[in-house]
C-alpha positions in Angstrom: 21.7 -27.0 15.3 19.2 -28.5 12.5 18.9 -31.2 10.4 21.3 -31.2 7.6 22.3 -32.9 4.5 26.3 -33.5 4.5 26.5 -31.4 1.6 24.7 -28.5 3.9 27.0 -29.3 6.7 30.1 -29.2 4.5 29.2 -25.2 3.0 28.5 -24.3 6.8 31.2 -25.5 8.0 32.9 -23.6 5.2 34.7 -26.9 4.6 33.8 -26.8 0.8 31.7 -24.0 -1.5 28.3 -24.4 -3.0 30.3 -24.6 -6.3 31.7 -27.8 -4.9 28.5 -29.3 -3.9 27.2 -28.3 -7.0 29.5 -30.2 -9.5 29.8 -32.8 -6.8 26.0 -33.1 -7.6 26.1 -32.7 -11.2 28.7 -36.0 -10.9 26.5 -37.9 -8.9 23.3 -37.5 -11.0 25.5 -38.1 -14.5 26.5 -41.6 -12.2 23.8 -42.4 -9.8 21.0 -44.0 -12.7 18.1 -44.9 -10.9 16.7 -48.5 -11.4 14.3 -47.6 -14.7 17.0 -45.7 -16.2 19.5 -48.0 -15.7 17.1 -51.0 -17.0 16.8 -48.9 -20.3 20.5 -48.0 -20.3 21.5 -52.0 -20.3 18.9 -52.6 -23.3 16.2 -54.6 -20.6 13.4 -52.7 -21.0 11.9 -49.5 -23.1 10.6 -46.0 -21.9 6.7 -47.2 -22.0 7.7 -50.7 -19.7 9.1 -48.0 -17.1 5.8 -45.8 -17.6 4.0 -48.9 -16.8 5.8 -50.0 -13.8 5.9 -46.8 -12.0 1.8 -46.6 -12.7 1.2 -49.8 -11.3 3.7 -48.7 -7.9 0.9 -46.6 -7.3 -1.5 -49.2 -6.4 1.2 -52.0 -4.5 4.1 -51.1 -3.0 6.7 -53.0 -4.5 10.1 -52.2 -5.5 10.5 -51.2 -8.9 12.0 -54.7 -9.9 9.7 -57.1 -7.7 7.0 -55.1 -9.8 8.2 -55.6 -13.7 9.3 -59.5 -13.0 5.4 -59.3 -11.7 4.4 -57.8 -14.9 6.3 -60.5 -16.9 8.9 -57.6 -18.1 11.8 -58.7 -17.5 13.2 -61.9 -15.0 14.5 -62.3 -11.6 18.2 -62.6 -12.5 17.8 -59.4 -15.0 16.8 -57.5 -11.9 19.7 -58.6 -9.8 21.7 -57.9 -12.9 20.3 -54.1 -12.8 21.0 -54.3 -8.7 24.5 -55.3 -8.8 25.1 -52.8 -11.8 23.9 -50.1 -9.7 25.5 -50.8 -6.4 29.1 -51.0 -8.0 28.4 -48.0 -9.9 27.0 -46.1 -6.8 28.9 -42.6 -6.1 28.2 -41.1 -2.6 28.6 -37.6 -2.4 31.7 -37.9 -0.4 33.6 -39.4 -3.2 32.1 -37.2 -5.6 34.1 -33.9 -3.9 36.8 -36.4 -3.8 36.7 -36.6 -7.8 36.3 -32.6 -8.5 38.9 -32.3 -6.3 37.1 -30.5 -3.1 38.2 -33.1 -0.3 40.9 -35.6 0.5 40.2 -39.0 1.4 41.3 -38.1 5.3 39.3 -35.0 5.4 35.9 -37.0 3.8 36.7 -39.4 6.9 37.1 -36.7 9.3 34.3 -34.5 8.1 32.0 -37.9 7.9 32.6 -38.5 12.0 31.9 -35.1 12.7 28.7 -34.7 10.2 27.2 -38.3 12.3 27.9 -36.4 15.2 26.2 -33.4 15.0 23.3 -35.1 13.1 22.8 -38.1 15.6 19.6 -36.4 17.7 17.8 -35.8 14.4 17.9 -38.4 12.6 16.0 -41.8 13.0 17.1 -44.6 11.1 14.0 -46.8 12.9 10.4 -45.8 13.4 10.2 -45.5 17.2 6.6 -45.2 18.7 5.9 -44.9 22.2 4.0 -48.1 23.6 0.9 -46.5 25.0 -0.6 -45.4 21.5 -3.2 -48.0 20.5 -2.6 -49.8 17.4 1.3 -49.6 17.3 2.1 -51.9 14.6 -0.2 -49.7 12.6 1.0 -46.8 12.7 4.7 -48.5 12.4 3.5 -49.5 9.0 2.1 -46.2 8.2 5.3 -44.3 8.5 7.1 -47.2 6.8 4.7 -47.0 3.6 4.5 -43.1 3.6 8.5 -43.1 3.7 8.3 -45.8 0.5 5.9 -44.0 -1.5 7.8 -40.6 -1.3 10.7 -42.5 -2.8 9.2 -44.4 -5.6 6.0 -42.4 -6.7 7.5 -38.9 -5.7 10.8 -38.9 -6.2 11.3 -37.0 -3.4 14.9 -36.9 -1.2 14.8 -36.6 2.4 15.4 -37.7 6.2 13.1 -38.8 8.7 13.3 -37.7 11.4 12.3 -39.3 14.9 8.6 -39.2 15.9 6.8 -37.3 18.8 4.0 -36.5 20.1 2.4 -32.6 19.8 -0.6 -30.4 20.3 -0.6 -29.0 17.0 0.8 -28.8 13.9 3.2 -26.2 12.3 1.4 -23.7 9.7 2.1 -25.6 6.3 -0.1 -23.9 3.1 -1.0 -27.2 2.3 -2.7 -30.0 4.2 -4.3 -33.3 3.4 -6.4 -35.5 4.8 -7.5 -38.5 4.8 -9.6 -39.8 7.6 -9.6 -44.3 8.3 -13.0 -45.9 9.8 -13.8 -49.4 10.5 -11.7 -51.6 12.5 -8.8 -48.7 13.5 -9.8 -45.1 13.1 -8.1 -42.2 12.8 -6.9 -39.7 10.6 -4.0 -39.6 8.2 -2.5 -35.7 7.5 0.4 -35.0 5.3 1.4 -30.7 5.8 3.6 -29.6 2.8 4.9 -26.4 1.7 4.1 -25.5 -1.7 7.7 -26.5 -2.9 6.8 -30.2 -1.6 3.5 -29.7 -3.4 5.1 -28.7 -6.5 7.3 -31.7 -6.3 4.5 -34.2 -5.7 2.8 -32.7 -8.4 5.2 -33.1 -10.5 5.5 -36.6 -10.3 1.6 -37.1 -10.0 0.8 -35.4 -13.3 4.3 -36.4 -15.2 5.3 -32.9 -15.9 8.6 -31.4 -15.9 7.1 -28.3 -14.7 3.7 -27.4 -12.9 4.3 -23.2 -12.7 1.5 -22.5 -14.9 -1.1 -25.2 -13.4 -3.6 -23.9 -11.3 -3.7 -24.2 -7.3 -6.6 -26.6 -7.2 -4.9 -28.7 -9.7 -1.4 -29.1 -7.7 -3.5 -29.1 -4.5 -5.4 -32.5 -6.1 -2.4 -33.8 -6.8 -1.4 -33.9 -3.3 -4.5 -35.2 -2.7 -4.3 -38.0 -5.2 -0.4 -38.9 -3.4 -2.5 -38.9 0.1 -4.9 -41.4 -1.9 -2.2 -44.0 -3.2 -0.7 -43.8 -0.3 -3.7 -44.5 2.1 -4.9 -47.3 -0.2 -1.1 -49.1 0.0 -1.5 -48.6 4.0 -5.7 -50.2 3.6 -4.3 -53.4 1.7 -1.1 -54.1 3.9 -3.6 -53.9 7.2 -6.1 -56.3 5.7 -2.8 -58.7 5.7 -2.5 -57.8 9.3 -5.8 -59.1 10.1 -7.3 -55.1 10.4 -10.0 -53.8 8.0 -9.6 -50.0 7.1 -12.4 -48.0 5.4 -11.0 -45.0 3.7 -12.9 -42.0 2.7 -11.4 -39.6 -0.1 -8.7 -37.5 1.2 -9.5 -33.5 1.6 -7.5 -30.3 1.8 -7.8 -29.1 5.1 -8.8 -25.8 6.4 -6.8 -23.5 7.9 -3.8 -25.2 7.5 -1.9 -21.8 6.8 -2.3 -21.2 10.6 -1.6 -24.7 11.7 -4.2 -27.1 13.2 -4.7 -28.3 16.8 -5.3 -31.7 17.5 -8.4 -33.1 18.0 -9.6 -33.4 21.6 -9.2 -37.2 23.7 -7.1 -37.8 20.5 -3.0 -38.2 20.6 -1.2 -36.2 17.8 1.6 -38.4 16.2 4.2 -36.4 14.0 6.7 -37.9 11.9 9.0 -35.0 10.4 10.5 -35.5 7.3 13.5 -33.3 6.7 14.2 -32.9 2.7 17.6 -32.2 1.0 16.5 -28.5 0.2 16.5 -27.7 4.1 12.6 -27.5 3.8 10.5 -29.9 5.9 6.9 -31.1 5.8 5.1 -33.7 8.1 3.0 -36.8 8.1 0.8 -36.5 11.5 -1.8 -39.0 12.6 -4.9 -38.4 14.8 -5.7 -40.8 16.5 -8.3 -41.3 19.5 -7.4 -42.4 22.6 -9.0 -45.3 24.6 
């Protein structure tokens, strides 16, 4: 057993074909217009409002509405216009194997018990820390952020998965770090494959493809992600009453072969499962006592 999408546990299961998925998918993106596109769709804003509203998510995490009523773009009831547009339009990819024909509404019901079933140990709808690591709300908030930032400056699909404590970290080719000083230290690590990498690169440099960019260049991209991401996490602790120092994030060392943690330090994982089966990790060191 593994964490799985339901579409992954459907083809297993040999409940539906990958050709299903696939035009089940196909549906759901034709459908499924996220909030920029839909904005532009309903004549609300243009191409460059969206370019500016996704560049200034970098640097406070808001939702992409909150942020263009904040840049004067377009008005609270516009947004919730947009919202209630996109949540009656919303197609789940049950009902889209429904529509090509794959499933029956029984068997989606069926198949949709047994999916939460097997997937109930993996899957954590709630960051869960245990109470003896210092700083809790913290690190509570860094998860939350990380999660937020992989939807809206990424782009990236996945499931988190419940966090633990471990002695090292799996080999990942890529591996960023960011280390925090000042009134909480520790550091921040985020382990990618080079898929994830490609895919935060993407989105960081505004390409539709990154094959013929160098290594350093799609390593500094996950490196720049790390560095949105940690500055979110600085600002939100100041409004807990904690100052955090930052210092620029760096590819770490070795990562190929997976890194140990620190000694007198706890190693805090949080997996994060993606639609493609691939998984990649955000881990904090921090020091005990």
């Amino acid at each position: 057993m593994a964490v799985k999408f339901f579409g992954h546990f459907l083809v297993e299961k040999g409940l539906v074909s990958r050709k299903d998925i696939l035009q089940a998918i196909d549906l759901q993106e034709k459908t499924n217009l996220k909030f920029g596109e839909m904005v532009v769709e309903m004549g609300l804003m243009t191409a460059v409002d969206v370019d500016r509203v996704h560049l200034a998510q970098r640097n406070e995490n808001l939702h992409f509405g909150d942020m263009a009523v904040k840049l004067r773009i377009i008005t609270e009831e516009q947004v919730q216009q947009v919202l209630i547009r996109q949540r009656n339009n919303h197609l789940y990819i049950g009902e889209a194997l429904i529509m090509v024909g794959a499933l029956t509404e029984k068997q989606l019901k069926t198949y949709l018990n047994a999916f939460k079933k097997d997937q109930q140990s993996y899957i954590s709808e709630k960051v869960e820390i245990k109470d003896e690591i210092p700083h809790k709300p913290i690190w509570e908030m860094v998860a939350d952020l990380t999660y937020k930032m992989l939807t809206r400056v990424a782009g990236i699909s996945f499931c988190p998965g419940p966090c633990s404590m471990v002695e090292k970290l799996p080999a990942r080719p890529v591996v960023a770090e960011m280390r925090f000083s000042g009134a909480v230290k520790a550091s921040y690590l985020l382990s990618v494959s080079e898929t994830t990498r490609n895919l935060i690169a993407k989105a960081i440099l505004d390409e539709d493809s990154v094959e013929e960019e160098p290594i350093e260049i799609l390593d500094d991209s996950v490196k720049e992600f790390v560095n949105i991401v940690c500055g979110n996490i600085a600002a939100k602790a100041a409004q807990l009453g904690h100052n955090i120092d930052i210092i620029p994030p760096e590819i770490r060392e070795g990562g190929a072969a997976g890194v140990n943690i620190p000694p007198n330090h706890f190693g805090l994982m949080f997996p994060i499962h993606q639609s493609d089966s691939e998984g990649f990790e955000l881990t904090i060191f921090i020091p005990k006592g």
